[in-house]
matplotlib code that plots the C-alpha trace (Angstrom):
import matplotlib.pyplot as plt

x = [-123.9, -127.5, -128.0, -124.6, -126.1, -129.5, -127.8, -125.9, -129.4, -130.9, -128.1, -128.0, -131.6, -131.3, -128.3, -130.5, -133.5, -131.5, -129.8, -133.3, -134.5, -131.3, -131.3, -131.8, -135.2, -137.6, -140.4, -144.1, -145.4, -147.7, -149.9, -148.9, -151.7, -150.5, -152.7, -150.1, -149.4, -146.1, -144.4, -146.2, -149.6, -151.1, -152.5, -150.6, -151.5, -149.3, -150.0, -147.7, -145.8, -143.5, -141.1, -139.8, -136.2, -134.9, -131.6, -131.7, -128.4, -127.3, -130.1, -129.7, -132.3, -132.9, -133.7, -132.8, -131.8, -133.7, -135.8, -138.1, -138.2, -140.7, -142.7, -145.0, -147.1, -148.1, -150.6, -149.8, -152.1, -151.7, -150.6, -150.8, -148.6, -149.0, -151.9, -152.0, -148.9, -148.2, -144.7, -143.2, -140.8, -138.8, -136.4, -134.3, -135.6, -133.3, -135.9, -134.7, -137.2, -137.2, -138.1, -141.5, -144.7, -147.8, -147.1, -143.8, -142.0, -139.4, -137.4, -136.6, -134.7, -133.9, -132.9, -134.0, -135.2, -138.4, -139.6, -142.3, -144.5, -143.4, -140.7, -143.3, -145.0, -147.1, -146.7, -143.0, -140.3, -138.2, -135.8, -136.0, -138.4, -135.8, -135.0, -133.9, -136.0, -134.8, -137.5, -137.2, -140.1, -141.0, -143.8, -145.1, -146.4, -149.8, -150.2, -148.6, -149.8, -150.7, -148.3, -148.1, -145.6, -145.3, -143.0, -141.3, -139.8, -137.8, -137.6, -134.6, -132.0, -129.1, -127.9, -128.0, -130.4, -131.4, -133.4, -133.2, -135.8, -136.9, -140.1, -141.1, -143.6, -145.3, -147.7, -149.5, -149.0, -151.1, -149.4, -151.2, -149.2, -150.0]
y = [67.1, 67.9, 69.9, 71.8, 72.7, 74.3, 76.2, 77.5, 78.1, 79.4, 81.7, 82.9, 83.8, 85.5, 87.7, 88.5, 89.5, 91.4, 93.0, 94.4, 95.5, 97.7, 98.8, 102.6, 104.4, 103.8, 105.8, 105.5, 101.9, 99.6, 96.7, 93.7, 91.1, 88.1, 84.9, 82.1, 78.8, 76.5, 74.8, 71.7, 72.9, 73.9, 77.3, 79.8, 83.4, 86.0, 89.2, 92.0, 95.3, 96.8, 100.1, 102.2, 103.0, 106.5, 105.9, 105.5, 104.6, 105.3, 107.9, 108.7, 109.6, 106.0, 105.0, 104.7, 101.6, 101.6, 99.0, 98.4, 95.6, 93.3, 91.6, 89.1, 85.9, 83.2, 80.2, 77.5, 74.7, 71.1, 68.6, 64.7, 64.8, 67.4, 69.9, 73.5, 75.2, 79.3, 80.9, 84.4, 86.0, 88.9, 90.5, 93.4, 93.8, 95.8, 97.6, 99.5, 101.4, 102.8, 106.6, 106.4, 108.5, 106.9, 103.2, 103.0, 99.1, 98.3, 95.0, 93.9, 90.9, 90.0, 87.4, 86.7, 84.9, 82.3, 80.4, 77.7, 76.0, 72.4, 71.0, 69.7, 72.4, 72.2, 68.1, 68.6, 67.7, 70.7, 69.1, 72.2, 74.8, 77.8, 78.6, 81.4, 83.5, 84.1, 86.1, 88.1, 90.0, 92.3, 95.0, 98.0, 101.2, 102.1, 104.8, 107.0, 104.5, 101.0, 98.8, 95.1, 92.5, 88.9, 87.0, 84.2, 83.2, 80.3, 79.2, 76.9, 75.8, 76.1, 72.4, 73.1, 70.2, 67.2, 66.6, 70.1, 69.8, 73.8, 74.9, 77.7, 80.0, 82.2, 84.8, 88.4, 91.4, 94.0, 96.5, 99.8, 102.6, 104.4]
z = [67.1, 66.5, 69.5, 68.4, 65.1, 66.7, 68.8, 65.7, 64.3, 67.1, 67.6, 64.0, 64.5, 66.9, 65.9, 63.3, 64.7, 67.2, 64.3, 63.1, 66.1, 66.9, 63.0, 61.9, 62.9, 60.3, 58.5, 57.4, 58.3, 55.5, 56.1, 54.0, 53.1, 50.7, 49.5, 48.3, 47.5, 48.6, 45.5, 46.9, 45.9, 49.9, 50.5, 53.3, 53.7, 55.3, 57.7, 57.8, 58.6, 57.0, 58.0, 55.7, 55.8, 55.8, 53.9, 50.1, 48.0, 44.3, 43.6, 39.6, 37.2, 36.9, 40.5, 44.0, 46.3, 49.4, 51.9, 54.6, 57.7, 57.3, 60.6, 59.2, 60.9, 58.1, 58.2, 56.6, 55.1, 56.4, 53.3, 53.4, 56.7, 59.7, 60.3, 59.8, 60.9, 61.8, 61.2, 62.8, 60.8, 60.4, 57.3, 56.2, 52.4, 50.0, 47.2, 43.8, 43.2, 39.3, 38.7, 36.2, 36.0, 37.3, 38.1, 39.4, 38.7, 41.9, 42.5, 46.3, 47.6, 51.6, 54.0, 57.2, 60.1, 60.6, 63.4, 62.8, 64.9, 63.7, 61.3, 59.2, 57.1, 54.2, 54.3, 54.1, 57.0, 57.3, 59.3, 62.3, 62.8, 62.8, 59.1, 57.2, 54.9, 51.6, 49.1, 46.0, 44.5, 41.5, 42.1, 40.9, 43.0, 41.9, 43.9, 46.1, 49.4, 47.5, 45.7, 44.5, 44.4, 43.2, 45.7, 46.2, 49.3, 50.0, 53.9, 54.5, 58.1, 56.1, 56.8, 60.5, 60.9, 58.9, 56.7, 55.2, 52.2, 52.7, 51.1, 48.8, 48.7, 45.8, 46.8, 45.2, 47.7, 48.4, 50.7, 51.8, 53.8, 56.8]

ax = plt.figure().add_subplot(projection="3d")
ax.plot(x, y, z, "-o")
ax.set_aspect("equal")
plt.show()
């Protein structure tokens, strides 16, 4: 039964990240740098690149819905059990970006795929090392190439395997585009 449900997690992985790469072109690209801390108190920072899309949804004079794919590689800081641990990850992220003048407040939210180099991050037993990547963040653009973000992801298997204790992350985004 175990090996049933990583190959279900495996799979849906997979599917997912195949889903991104065969996704609509994208547009300009941004660096992504973000300091943060699990909910258990250990440090992890975060590396990434993010692609525009060019679609955009419900334009008004309030806003637009948009998003980007995010590629990111984390470190994560050993707790009481493990050692330092890396993570690749990948994720469609919806954005609603709000219409102001100067700094410009948005609101995103995705889900998608991680792969860790252990099931034990941060001190905690994750039960697998495939997990999906749940995150929802509120930002503001401060200029027409840099923008902030306080995030919070949440990196759980879904129940695939045991134990399935997930762990949280909070971090401050800087993202700078290309």
């Amino acid at each position: 039964m175990k090996k049933t449900k990583t190959r279900i997690a495996s799979r849906a992985a997979g599917a997912i990240l195949t889903a991104c790469l065969l996704a609509g072109t994208a547009q300009a690209a941004e660096l992504m740098l973000a300091p943060g801390v699990t909910s258990q108190g250990q440090s992890n920072a975060s590396i990434g690149v993010a692609f525009d899309w060019e679609k955009r949804w419900f334009d008004s004079d309030t806003g637009h819905l948009g998003g980007y794919w995010n590629i990111a590689y984390t470190w994560w800081e050993a707790g009481d059990i493990g050692r330092d641990e890396q993570s690749l990850s990948i994720s469609p992220v919806l954005v609603y970006r709000f219409n102001a003048d100067g700094w410009a407040p948005f609101v995103e939210a995705g889900i998608g795929a991680a792969y860790f180099t252990s099931d034990v991050v941060g001190g905690r037993q994750l039960g697998s090392r495939a997990h999906f990547e749940d995150r929802f963040a509120l930002g503001v653009q401060i200029s027409e190439r840099d923008a902030l973000r306080l995030r919070l992801i949440h990196y759980s298997n879904a129940g695939f395997e045991e134990p399935n204790r997930g762990i949280n992350s909070w971090s401050l985004v800087y993202n700078r585009r290309f």
